[in-house]
C-alpha positions in Angstrom: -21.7 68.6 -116.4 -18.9 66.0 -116.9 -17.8 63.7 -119.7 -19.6 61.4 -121.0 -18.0 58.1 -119.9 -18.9 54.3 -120.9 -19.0 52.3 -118.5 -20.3 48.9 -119.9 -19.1 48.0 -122.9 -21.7 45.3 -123.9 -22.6 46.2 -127.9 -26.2 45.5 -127.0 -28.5 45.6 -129.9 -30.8 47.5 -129.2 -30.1 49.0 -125.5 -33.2 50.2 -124.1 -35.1 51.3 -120.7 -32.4 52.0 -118.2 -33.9 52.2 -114.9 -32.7 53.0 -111.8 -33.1 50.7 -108.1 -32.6 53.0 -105.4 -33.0 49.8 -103.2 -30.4 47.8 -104.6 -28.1 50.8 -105.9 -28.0 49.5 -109.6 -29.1 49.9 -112.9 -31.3 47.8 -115.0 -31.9 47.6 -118.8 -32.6 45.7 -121.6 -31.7 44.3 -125.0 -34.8 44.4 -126.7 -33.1 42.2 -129.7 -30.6 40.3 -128.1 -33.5 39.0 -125.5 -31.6 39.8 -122.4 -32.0 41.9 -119.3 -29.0 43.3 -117.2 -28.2 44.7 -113.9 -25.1 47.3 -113.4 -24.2 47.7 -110.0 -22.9 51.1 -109.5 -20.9 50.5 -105.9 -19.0 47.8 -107.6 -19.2 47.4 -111.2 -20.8 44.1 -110.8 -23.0 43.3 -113.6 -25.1 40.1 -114.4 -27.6 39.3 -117.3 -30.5 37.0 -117.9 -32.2 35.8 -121.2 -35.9 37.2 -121.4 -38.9 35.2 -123.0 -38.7 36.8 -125.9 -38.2 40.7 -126.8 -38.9 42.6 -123.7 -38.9 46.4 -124.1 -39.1 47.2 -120.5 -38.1 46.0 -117.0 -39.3 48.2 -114.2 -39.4 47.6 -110.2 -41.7 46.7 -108.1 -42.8 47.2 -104.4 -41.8 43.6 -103.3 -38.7 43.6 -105.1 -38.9 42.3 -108.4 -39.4 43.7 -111.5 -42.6 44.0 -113.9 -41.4 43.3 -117.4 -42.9 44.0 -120.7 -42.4 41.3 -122.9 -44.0 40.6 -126.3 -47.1 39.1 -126.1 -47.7 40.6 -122.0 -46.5 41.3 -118.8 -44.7 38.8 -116.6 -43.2 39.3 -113.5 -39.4 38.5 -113.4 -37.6 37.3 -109.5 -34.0 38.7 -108.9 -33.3 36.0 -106.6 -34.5 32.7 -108.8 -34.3 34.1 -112.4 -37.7 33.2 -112.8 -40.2 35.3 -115.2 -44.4 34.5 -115.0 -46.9 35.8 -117.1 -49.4 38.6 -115.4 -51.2 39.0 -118.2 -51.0 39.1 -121.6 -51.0 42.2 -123.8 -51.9 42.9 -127.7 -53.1 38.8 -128.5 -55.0 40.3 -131.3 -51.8 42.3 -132.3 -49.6 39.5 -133.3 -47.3 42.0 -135.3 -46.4 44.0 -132.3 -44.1 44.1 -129.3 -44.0 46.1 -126.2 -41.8 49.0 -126.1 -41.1 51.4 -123.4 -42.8 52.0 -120.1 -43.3 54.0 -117.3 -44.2 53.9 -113.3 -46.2 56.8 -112.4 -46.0 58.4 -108.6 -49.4 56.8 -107.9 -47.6 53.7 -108.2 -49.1 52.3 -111.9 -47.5 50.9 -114.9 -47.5 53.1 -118.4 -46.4 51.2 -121.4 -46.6 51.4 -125.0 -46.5 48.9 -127.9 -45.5 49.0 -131.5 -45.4 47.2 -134.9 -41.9 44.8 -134.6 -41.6 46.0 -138.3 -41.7 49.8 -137.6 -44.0 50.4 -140.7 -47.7 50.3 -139.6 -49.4 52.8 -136.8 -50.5 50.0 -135.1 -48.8 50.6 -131.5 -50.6 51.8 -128.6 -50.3 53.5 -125.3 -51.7 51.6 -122.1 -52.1 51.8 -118.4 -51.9 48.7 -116.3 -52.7 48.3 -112.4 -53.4 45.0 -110.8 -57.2 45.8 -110.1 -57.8 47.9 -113.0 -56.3 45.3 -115.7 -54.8 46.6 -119.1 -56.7 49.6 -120.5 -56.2 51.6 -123.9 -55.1 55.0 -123.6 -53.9 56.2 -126.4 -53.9 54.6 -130.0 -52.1 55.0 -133.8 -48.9 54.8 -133.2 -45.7 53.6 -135.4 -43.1 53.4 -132.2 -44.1 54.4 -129.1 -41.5 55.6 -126.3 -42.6 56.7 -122.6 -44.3 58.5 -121.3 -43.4 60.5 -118.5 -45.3 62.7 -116.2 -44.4 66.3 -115.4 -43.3 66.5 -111.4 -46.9 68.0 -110.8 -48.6 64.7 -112.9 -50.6 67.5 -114.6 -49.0 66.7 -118.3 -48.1 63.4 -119.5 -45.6 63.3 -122.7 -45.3 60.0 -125.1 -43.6 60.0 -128.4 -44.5 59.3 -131.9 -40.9 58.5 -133.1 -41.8 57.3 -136.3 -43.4 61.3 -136.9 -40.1 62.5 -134.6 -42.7 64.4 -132.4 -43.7 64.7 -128.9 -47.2 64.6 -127.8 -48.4 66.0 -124.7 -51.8 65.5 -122.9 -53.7 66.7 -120.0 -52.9 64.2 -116.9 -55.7 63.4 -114.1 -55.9 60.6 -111.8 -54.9 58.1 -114.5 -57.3 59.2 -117.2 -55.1 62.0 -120.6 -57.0 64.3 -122.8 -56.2 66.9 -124.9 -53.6 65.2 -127.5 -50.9 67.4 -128.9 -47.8 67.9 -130.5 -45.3 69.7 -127.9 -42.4 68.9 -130.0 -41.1 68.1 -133.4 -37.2 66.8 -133.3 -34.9 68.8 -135.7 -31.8 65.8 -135.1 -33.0 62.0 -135.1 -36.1 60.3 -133.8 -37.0 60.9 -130.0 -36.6 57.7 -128.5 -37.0 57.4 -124.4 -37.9 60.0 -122.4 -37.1 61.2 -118.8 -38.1 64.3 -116.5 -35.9 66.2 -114.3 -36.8 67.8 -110.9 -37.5 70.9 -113.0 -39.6 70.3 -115.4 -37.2 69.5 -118.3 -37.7 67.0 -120.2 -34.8 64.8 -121.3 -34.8 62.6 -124.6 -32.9 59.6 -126.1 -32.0 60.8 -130.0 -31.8 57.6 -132.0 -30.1 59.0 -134.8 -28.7 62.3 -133.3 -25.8 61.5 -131.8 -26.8 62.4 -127.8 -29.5 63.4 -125.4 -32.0 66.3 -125.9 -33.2 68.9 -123.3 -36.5 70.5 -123.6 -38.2 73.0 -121.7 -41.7 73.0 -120.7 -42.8 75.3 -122.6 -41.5 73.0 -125.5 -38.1 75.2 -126.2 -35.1 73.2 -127.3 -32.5 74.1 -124.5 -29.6 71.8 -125.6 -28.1 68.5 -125.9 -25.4 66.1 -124.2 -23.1 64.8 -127.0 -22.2 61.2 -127.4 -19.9 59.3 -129.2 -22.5 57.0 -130.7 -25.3 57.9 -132.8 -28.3 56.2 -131.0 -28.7 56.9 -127.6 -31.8 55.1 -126.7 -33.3 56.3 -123.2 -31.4 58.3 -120.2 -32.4 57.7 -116.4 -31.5 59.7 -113.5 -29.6 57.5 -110.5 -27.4 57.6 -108.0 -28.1 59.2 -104.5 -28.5 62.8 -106.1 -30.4 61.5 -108.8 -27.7 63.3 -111.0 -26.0 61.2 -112.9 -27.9 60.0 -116.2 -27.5 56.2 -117.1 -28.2 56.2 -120.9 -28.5 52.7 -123.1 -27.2 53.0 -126.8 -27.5 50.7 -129.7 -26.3 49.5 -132.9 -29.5 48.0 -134.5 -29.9 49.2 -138.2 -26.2 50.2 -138.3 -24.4 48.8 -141.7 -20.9 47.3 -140.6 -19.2 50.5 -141.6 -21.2 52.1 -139.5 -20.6 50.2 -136.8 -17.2 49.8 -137.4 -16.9 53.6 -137.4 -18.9 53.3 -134.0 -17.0 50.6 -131.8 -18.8 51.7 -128.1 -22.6 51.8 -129.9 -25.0 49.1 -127.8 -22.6 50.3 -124.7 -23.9 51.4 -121.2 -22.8 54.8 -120.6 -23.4 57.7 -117.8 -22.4 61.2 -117.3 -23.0 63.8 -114.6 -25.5 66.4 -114.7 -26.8 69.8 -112.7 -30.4 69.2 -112.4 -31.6 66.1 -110.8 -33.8 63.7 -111.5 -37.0 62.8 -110.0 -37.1 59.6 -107.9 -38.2 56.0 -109.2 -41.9 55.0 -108.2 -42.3 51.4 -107.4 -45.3 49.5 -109.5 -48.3 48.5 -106.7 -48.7 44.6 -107.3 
């Protein structure tokens, strides 16, 4: 494993769902706060932003080339090329104290997203699948922040975080349809923020608060954990050709100015080299 090394120094609020775009060899992420998306283009360095909406929690590609985007209040579909975001659909209208938060393409090619009280006091977030044909459809329900899921690389188990509870839940996974909620794993550093799976099975977890990324086992064992220099590391995603470098967002929200101060890179981009690899990015079906 290398060093961890920043390589976009943008203090982003709250840095969030770090995605990688085999097709256009970049990275994309949000600032859920600061109402922005961004693009890191890794043969380059190039890197370009848009404003969002409002607070969009995930931005995650498409089969046609743009991006589905989970913005407060519903999905809208955002153009590369013109800049443009339209509605899909909207999401939570009788939730008007939530936002969308993280999200998730599964191999069959649907969208997973949660939702969650903007406050981060009531359990009034939700876990959702989305297809075009299908429409928006409750999951999973009682929630403080949600984060994920993810799918196992057999799509037999789904994981999707409590973080308010710092626990992973794990369900039974079958053509679209989870049963069988459970904890798989309590954190014993920070709050599990985003998740990701490797190639093997391992899951891989954002610690806002914990000062890195967390490896689990499938069998829910603690294996270890990538340091950082910046106590909230918000999500990890596997890029590059091997799928083996990580791309992690950070962030500074709830952070005194001490803190920060004490913190200059938090809200940065940041990557670092790992042995496993990932598992390739599905595309959403529109």
């Amino acid at each position: 494993m290398s060093q961890v090394e920043l390589i976009w120094d943008l203090k982003a609020e709250l840095g969030e769902g770090p995605v990688w775009s085999a097709r256009d060899r970049c990275v994309w992420f949000v600032d859920i706060k600061g109402r922005k998306l961004h693009r890191y283009s890794v043969d380059n360095g190039a890197k370009a932003s848009w404003d969002t909406p409002d607070q969009t929690g995930f931005a995650l590609p498409a089969e046609d080339g743009s991006l589905v985007c989970g913005v407060r209040g519903g999905l809208y579909r955002f153009d590369p090329d013109s800049g443009e975001f339209n509605l899909l659909t909207a999401v939570e209208i009788d939730r008007p104290q939530n936002r969308l938060n993280d999200g998730y393409v599964a191999p069959d090619g649907s969208l997973w997203f949660g939702s969650m009280d903007d406050s981060e006091r009531d359990k009034t977030g939700a876990l959702y699948r989305w297809t075009p044909d299908s429409g928006v459809v409750l999951k999973s329900d009682g929630y403080g922040v949600t984060n994920g899921p993810v799918l196992s690389p057999d799509s037999t188990t789904l994981y999707h975080h409590d973080t308010l509870e710092k626990t992973v839940e794990a369900f039974d996974h079958a053509d679209g349809n989870i049963s069988n909620r459970r904890v798989f794993a309590v954190m014993d550093e920070g709050y599990c923020d985003g998740p990701s799976m490797d190639s093997a099975g391992v899951l891989t977890i954002g610690l806002f608060g914990g000062w890195g990324v967390a490896r689990y086992a499938p069998d829910g064992r603690k294996l270890g954990k990538i340091e950082f220099p910046v106590s909230a590391v918000t999500k990890a995603a596997f890029g590059d050709d091997d799928l083996r470098t990580l791309y992690c967002t950070t962030a500074w929200l709830h952070q005194t100015p001490d803190q920060r101060e004490r913190q200059p890179l938090a809200g940065g981009l940041f990557k670092v080299r790992v042995d496993t690899p990932g598992q390739p990015q599905s595309l959403i079906k529109l």
